[in-house]
N, C-alpha and C positions, 0 to 999 in steps of 0.2 A: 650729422645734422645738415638742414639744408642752409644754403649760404644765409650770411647775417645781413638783414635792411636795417641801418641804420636811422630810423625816423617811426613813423606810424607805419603798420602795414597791416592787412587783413588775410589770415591763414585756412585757407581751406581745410576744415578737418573733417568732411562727409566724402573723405576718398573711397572708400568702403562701402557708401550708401545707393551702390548698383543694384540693381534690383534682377531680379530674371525673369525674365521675358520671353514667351513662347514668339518664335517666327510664324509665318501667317501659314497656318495648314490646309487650308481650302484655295489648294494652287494646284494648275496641270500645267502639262507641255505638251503640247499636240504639233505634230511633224505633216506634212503630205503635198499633196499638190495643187493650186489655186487657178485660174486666171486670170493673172494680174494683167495680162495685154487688154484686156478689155475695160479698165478702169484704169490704169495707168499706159498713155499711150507714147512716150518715149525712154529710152534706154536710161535716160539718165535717172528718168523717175521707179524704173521698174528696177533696178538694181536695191534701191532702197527695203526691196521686198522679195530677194532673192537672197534665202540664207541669213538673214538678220530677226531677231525674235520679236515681234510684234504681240505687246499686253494686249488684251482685247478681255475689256469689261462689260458691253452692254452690244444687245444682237442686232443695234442699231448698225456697232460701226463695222459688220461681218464685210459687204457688199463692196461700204469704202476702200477698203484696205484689199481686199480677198477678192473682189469681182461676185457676179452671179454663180446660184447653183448650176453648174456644168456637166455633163454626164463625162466621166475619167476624170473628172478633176474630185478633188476628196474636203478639201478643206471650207468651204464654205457650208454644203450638207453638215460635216459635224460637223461643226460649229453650232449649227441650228439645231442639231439634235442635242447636242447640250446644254443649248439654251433651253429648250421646251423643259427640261425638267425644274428650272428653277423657282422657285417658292418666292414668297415676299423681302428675304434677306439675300436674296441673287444669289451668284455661284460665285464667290471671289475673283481670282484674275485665272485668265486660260494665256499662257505664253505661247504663240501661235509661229512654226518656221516654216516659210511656203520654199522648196527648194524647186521647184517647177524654173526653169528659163525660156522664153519663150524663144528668145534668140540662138539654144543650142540645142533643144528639145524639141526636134521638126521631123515631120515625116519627107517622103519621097518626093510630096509636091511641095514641098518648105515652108509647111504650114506649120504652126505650136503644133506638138503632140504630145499630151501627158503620157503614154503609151512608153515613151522615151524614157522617163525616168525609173534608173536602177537602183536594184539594193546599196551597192556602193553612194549613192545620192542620197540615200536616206541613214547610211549609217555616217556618210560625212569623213572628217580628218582636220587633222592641225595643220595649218600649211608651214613652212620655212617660218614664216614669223611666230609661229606659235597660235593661230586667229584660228579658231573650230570655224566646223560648220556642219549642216547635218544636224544628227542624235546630240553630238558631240557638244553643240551651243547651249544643253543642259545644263552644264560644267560653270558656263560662264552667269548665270542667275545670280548668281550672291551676291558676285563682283557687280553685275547691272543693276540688280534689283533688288540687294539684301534680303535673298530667301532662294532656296533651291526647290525647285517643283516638287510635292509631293505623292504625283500621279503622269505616269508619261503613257501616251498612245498614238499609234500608227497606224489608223484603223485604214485597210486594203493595203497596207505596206510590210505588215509583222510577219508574213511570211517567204518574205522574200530570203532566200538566202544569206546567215549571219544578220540581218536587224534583230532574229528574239535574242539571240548572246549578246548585241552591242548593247540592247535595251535592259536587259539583266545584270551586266557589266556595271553598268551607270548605275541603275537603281542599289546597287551593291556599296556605292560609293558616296552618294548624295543622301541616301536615307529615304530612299524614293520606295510606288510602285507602280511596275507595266501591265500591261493587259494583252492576251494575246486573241485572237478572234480566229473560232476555227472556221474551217472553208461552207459554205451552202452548200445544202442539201447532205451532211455527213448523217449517219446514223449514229443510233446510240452506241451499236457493235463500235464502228469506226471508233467514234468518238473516245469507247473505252480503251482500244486497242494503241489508239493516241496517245496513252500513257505509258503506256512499253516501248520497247525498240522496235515492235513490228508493224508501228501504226503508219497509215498513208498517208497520216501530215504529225509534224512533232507535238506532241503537248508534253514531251517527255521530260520532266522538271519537279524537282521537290525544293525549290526556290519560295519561301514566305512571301518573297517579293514579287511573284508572278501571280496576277489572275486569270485563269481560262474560262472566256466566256463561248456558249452556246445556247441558243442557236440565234441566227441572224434577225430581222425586225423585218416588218413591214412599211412601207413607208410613202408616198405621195414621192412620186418624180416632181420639182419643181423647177426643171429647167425647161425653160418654155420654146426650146427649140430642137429639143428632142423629141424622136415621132413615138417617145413613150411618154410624154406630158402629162400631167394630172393622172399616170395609171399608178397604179401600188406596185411597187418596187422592191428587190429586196437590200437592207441596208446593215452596215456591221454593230452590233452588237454594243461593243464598247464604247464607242461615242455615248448612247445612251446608257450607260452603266455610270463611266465617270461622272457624266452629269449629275445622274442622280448622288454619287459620292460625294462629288462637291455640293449639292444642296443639303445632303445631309449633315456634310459639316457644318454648314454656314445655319442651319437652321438648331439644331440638336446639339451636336458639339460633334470631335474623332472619335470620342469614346464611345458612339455609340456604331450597331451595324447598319451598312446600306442594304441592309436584306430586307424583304418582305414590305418595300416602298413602290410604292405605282411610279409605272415609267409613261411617262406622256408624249404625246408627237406621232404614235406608231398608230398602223390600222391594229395590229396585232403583231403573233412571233411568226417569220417567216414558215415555222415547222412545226406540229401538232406536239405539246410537250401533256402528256398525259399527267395531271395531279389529281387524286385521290385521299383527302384526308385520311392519318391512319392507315393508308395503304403503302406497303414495305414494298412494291412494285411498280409501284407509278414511277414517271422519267424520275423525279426529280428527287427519286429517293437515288437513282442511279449516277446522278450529275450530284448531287451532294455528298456521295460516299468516293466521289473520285477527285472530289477537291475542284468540282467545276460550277462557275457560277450559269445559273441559266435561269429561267421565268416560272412564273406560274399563272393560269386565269383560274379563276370559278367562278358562279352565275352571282352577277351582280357586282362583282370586286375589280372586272377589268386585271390587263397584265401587270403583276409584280417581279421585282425583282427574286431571285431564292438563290440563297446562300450566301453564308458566314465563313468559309472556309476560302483560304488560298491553297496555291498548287503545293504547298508542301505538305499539304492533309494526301492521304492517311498515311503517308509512311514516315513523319515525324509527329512525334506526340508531345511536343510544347505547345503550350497555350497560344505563339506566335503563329499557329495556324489560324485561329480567328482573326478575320481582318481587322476587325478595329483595334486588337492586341498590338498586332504590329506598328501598325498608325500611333497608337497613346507610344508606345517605346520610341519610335521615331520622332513625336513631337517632344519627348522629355529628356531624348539623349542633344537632340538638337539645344533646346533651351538650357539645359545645365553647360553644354560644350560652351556654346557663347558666352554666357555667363563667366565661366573660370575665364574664357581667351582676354578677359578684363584683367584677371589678377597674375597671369604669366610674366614673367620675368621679373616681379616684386619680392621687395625681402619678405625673409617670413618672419612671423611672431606667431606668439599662443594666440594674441590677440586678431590676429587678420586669420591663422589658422580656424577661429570657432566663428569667428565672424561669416566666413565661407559657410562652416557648417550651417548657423544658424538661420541664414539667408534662402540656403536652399531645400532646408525641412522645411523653412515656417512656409514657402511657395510648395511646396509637394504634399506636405500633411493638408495644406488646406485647402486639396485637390480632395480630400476623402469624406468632407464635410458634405451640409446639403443635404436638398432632394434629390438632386442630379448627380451625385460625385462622379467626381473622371476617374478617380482610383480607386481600389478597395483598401488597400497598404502603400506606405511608402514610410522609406527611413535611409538618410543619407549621414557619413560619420567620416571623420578623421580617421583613418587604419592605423589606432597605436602598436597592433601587432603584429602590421608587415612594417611599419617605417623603424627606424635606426639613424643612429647617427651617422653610418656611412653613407644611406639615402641622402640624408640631409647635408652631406658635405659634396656629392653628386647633382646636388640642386634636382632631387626626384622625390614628390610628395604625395602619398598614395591614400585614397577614400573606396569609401564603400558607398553602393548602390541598394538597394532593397526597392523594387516595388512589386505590385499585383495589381492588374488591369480590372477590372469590372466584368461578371460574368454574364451571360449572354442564355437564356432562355431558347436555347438552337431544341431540344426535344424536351417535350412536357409529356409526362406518365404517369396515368392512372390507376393505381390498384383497384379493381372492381369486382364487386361478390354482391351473390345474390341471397339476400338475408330476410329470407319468411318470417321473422320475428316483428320487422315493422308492417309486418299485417296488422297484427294488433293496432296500430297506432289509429287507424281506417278504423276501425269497427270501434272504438273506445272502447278494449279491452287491457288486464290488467296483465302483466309479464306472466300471473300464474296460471291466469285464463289462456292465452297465447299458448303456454306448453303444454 
């Protein structure tokens, strides 16, 4: 028992009445390079923004923070490419790490050169004290900002040498996903060949966690001091992918897909993606059967997004190939972990044992409710058939899981015959006139 108050006292007995709570899922981490010299004009100001993770919620304060759209610079461009997608519930927070220095990143005339920065810059390191930086400032989200990013991108940096493995590494570990963007002008040959070992840039991954996007955007240069200014430019993919992710979260919910949503900002897709209703040959029958996310137009609908599948379609056949699958599993594994890290290290009872249980059905069954439900099943339980007593003298207490995502309308099929009996119906004749 707990010690005795001798006098009046007042006893907390709602120890138990935590509730579980989803962390915020319409979150990214975007990595690349900025021109902070031009908006922060000394060292002491501009470290503040070399390797430290800057929230960035509204596309006012891109410029503030990030400088002007630059040509080699990356991070201000996305930014704005994911800003354009956002709807009237915005796109949650983007975690922004500019690693650009302008003080060590100089060309020959000891000017800033983004040109300068390497794969090892982007994939970062612990230093002696333990302090990330790079990819690696992923890790550190929770501890800053109570949530870990649920979408990370490099867009002009992910293929650089080891950033798609450090980006996959992490995402592996935080519950996250990466995007990777293949190079301009690939073909579909290449593109498919991308998934073997013998292709001329990696897409080689059956990772749930990875999406391959193709092909690149079209876009307005808006640096205005480059002698390619207001021309149409080609731009990566991903920026405007996430974007739209994150609005689809923030609008719809995770359980739904970013597929088959208009992407805004763009003239169009840098590369002619042929779509064909019904046709098993058009691109994007071929970019869907490879686990690749890419676009589509048709007259009057403007470019959309196409595809529901991550890169470990087709050669794994769990439901966690559909994106949103994985997403709903990562927001429910995440909310129940938080949830228990309340009740660790407390004695047990039958009482706090079913309490647990009861807390996190009554929050997961009535995810299946609704017009909208986020699940289709869900059932969480006490394990009385793995636990024991020698468990329990081990202090190891073990439950079960059970859910089922919401399914996804990816191909609709129509049985079709051609049936001369509803002639009759035309002529107002009878079934026996008809035959």
């Amino acid at each position: 028992m707990a010690e005795r108050i001798f006098g009046p006292e007042i006893v907390d007995a709602n120890e138990d009445g935590v509730l579980v709570r989803e962390l915020k899922a319409a979150t990214a981490f975007l990595i690349g390079t900025a021109p902070i010299h031009e908006v922060h004009k000394t060292s002491q100001e501009q470290v503040k923004y070399i390797n430290k993770p800057i929230l960035i919620r509204r596309e006012a304060d891109i410029t503030k923070h990030f400088g002007p759209a630059r040509d080699g610079y990356t991070l201000p461009q996305k930014l704005r490419a994911m800003f354009k997608q956002a709807k009237t519930r915005g796109l949650g927070t983007i975690c922004v790490v500019n690693v650009f220095d302008p003080a060590t990143h100089k060309d020959d005339a000891d000017k800033p050169d983004p040109s300068k920065v390497t794969g090892l810059d982007i994939i970062g390191a612990f230093d002696a004290m333990g302090r990330p930086s790079g990819l690696k400032l992923a890790y550190s989200c929770y501890q800053r900002f109570g949530w870990f990013p649920k979408n990370i991108l490099a867009p002009g940096y992910d293929g650089l040498a080891g950033v798609r493995s450090e980006m996959e590494a992490i995402c592996g570990r935080i519950r996250a996903r990466c995007y990777w963007d293949a190079p301009f002008g690939v073909t579909l040959q290449q593109l498919q060949e991308a998934r073997g070992p013998e292709g001329s840039f990696d897409f080689q991954t059956n990772d749930t966690r990875v999406n391959l996007c193709w092909p690149m955007m079209e876009t307005v240069n808006l640096d205005e001091m480059s002698d390619t200014a207001g021309e149409v430019v080609a731009d990566h993919y991903s920026a405007y992918l996430v974007g739209v992710v994150l609005m689809s979260v923030m609008e719809y919910g995770y359980h739904h897909s970013p597929s088959n949503r208009p992407i805004k900002g763009i003239e169009g897709a840098a590369q002619d993606v042929l779509y064909v209703p019904g046709d098993g040959s058009s691109d994007t029958q071929v970019t869907r059967s490879n686990g690749i996310i890419s676009c589509e137009e048709r007259f009057g609908k403007g470019p959309h997004t196409s595809g529901n599948r991550n890169a470990g379609y087709p050669t794994k056949t769990t439901m966690l190939t559909f994106f949103h699958a994985q997403y709903t599993q990562d927001v429910l594994d995440e909310a129940i972990l938080h949830f228990l890290d309340e009740k660790k290290d407390r004695n047990d009872s039958l009482a706090r044992i079913e309490q647990i249980e009861d807390a996190i059905n009554a929050w997961g069954i009535g995810k299946t409710k609704g017009n909208d439900p986020e699940l289709s099943g869900f059932r969480f339980a006490f394990d009385r058939e793995m636990m024991s007593a020698a468990f329990a003298a081990d202090g190891w207490y073990h439950y079960t899981l059970e859910f089922a995502p919401v399914g996804i309308m990816e191909t609709i099929s129509v049985r079709r015959s051609l049936n001369i009996n509803l002639l009759a119906d035309a002529l107002g004749l009878s079934q026996s006139e008809a035959a």
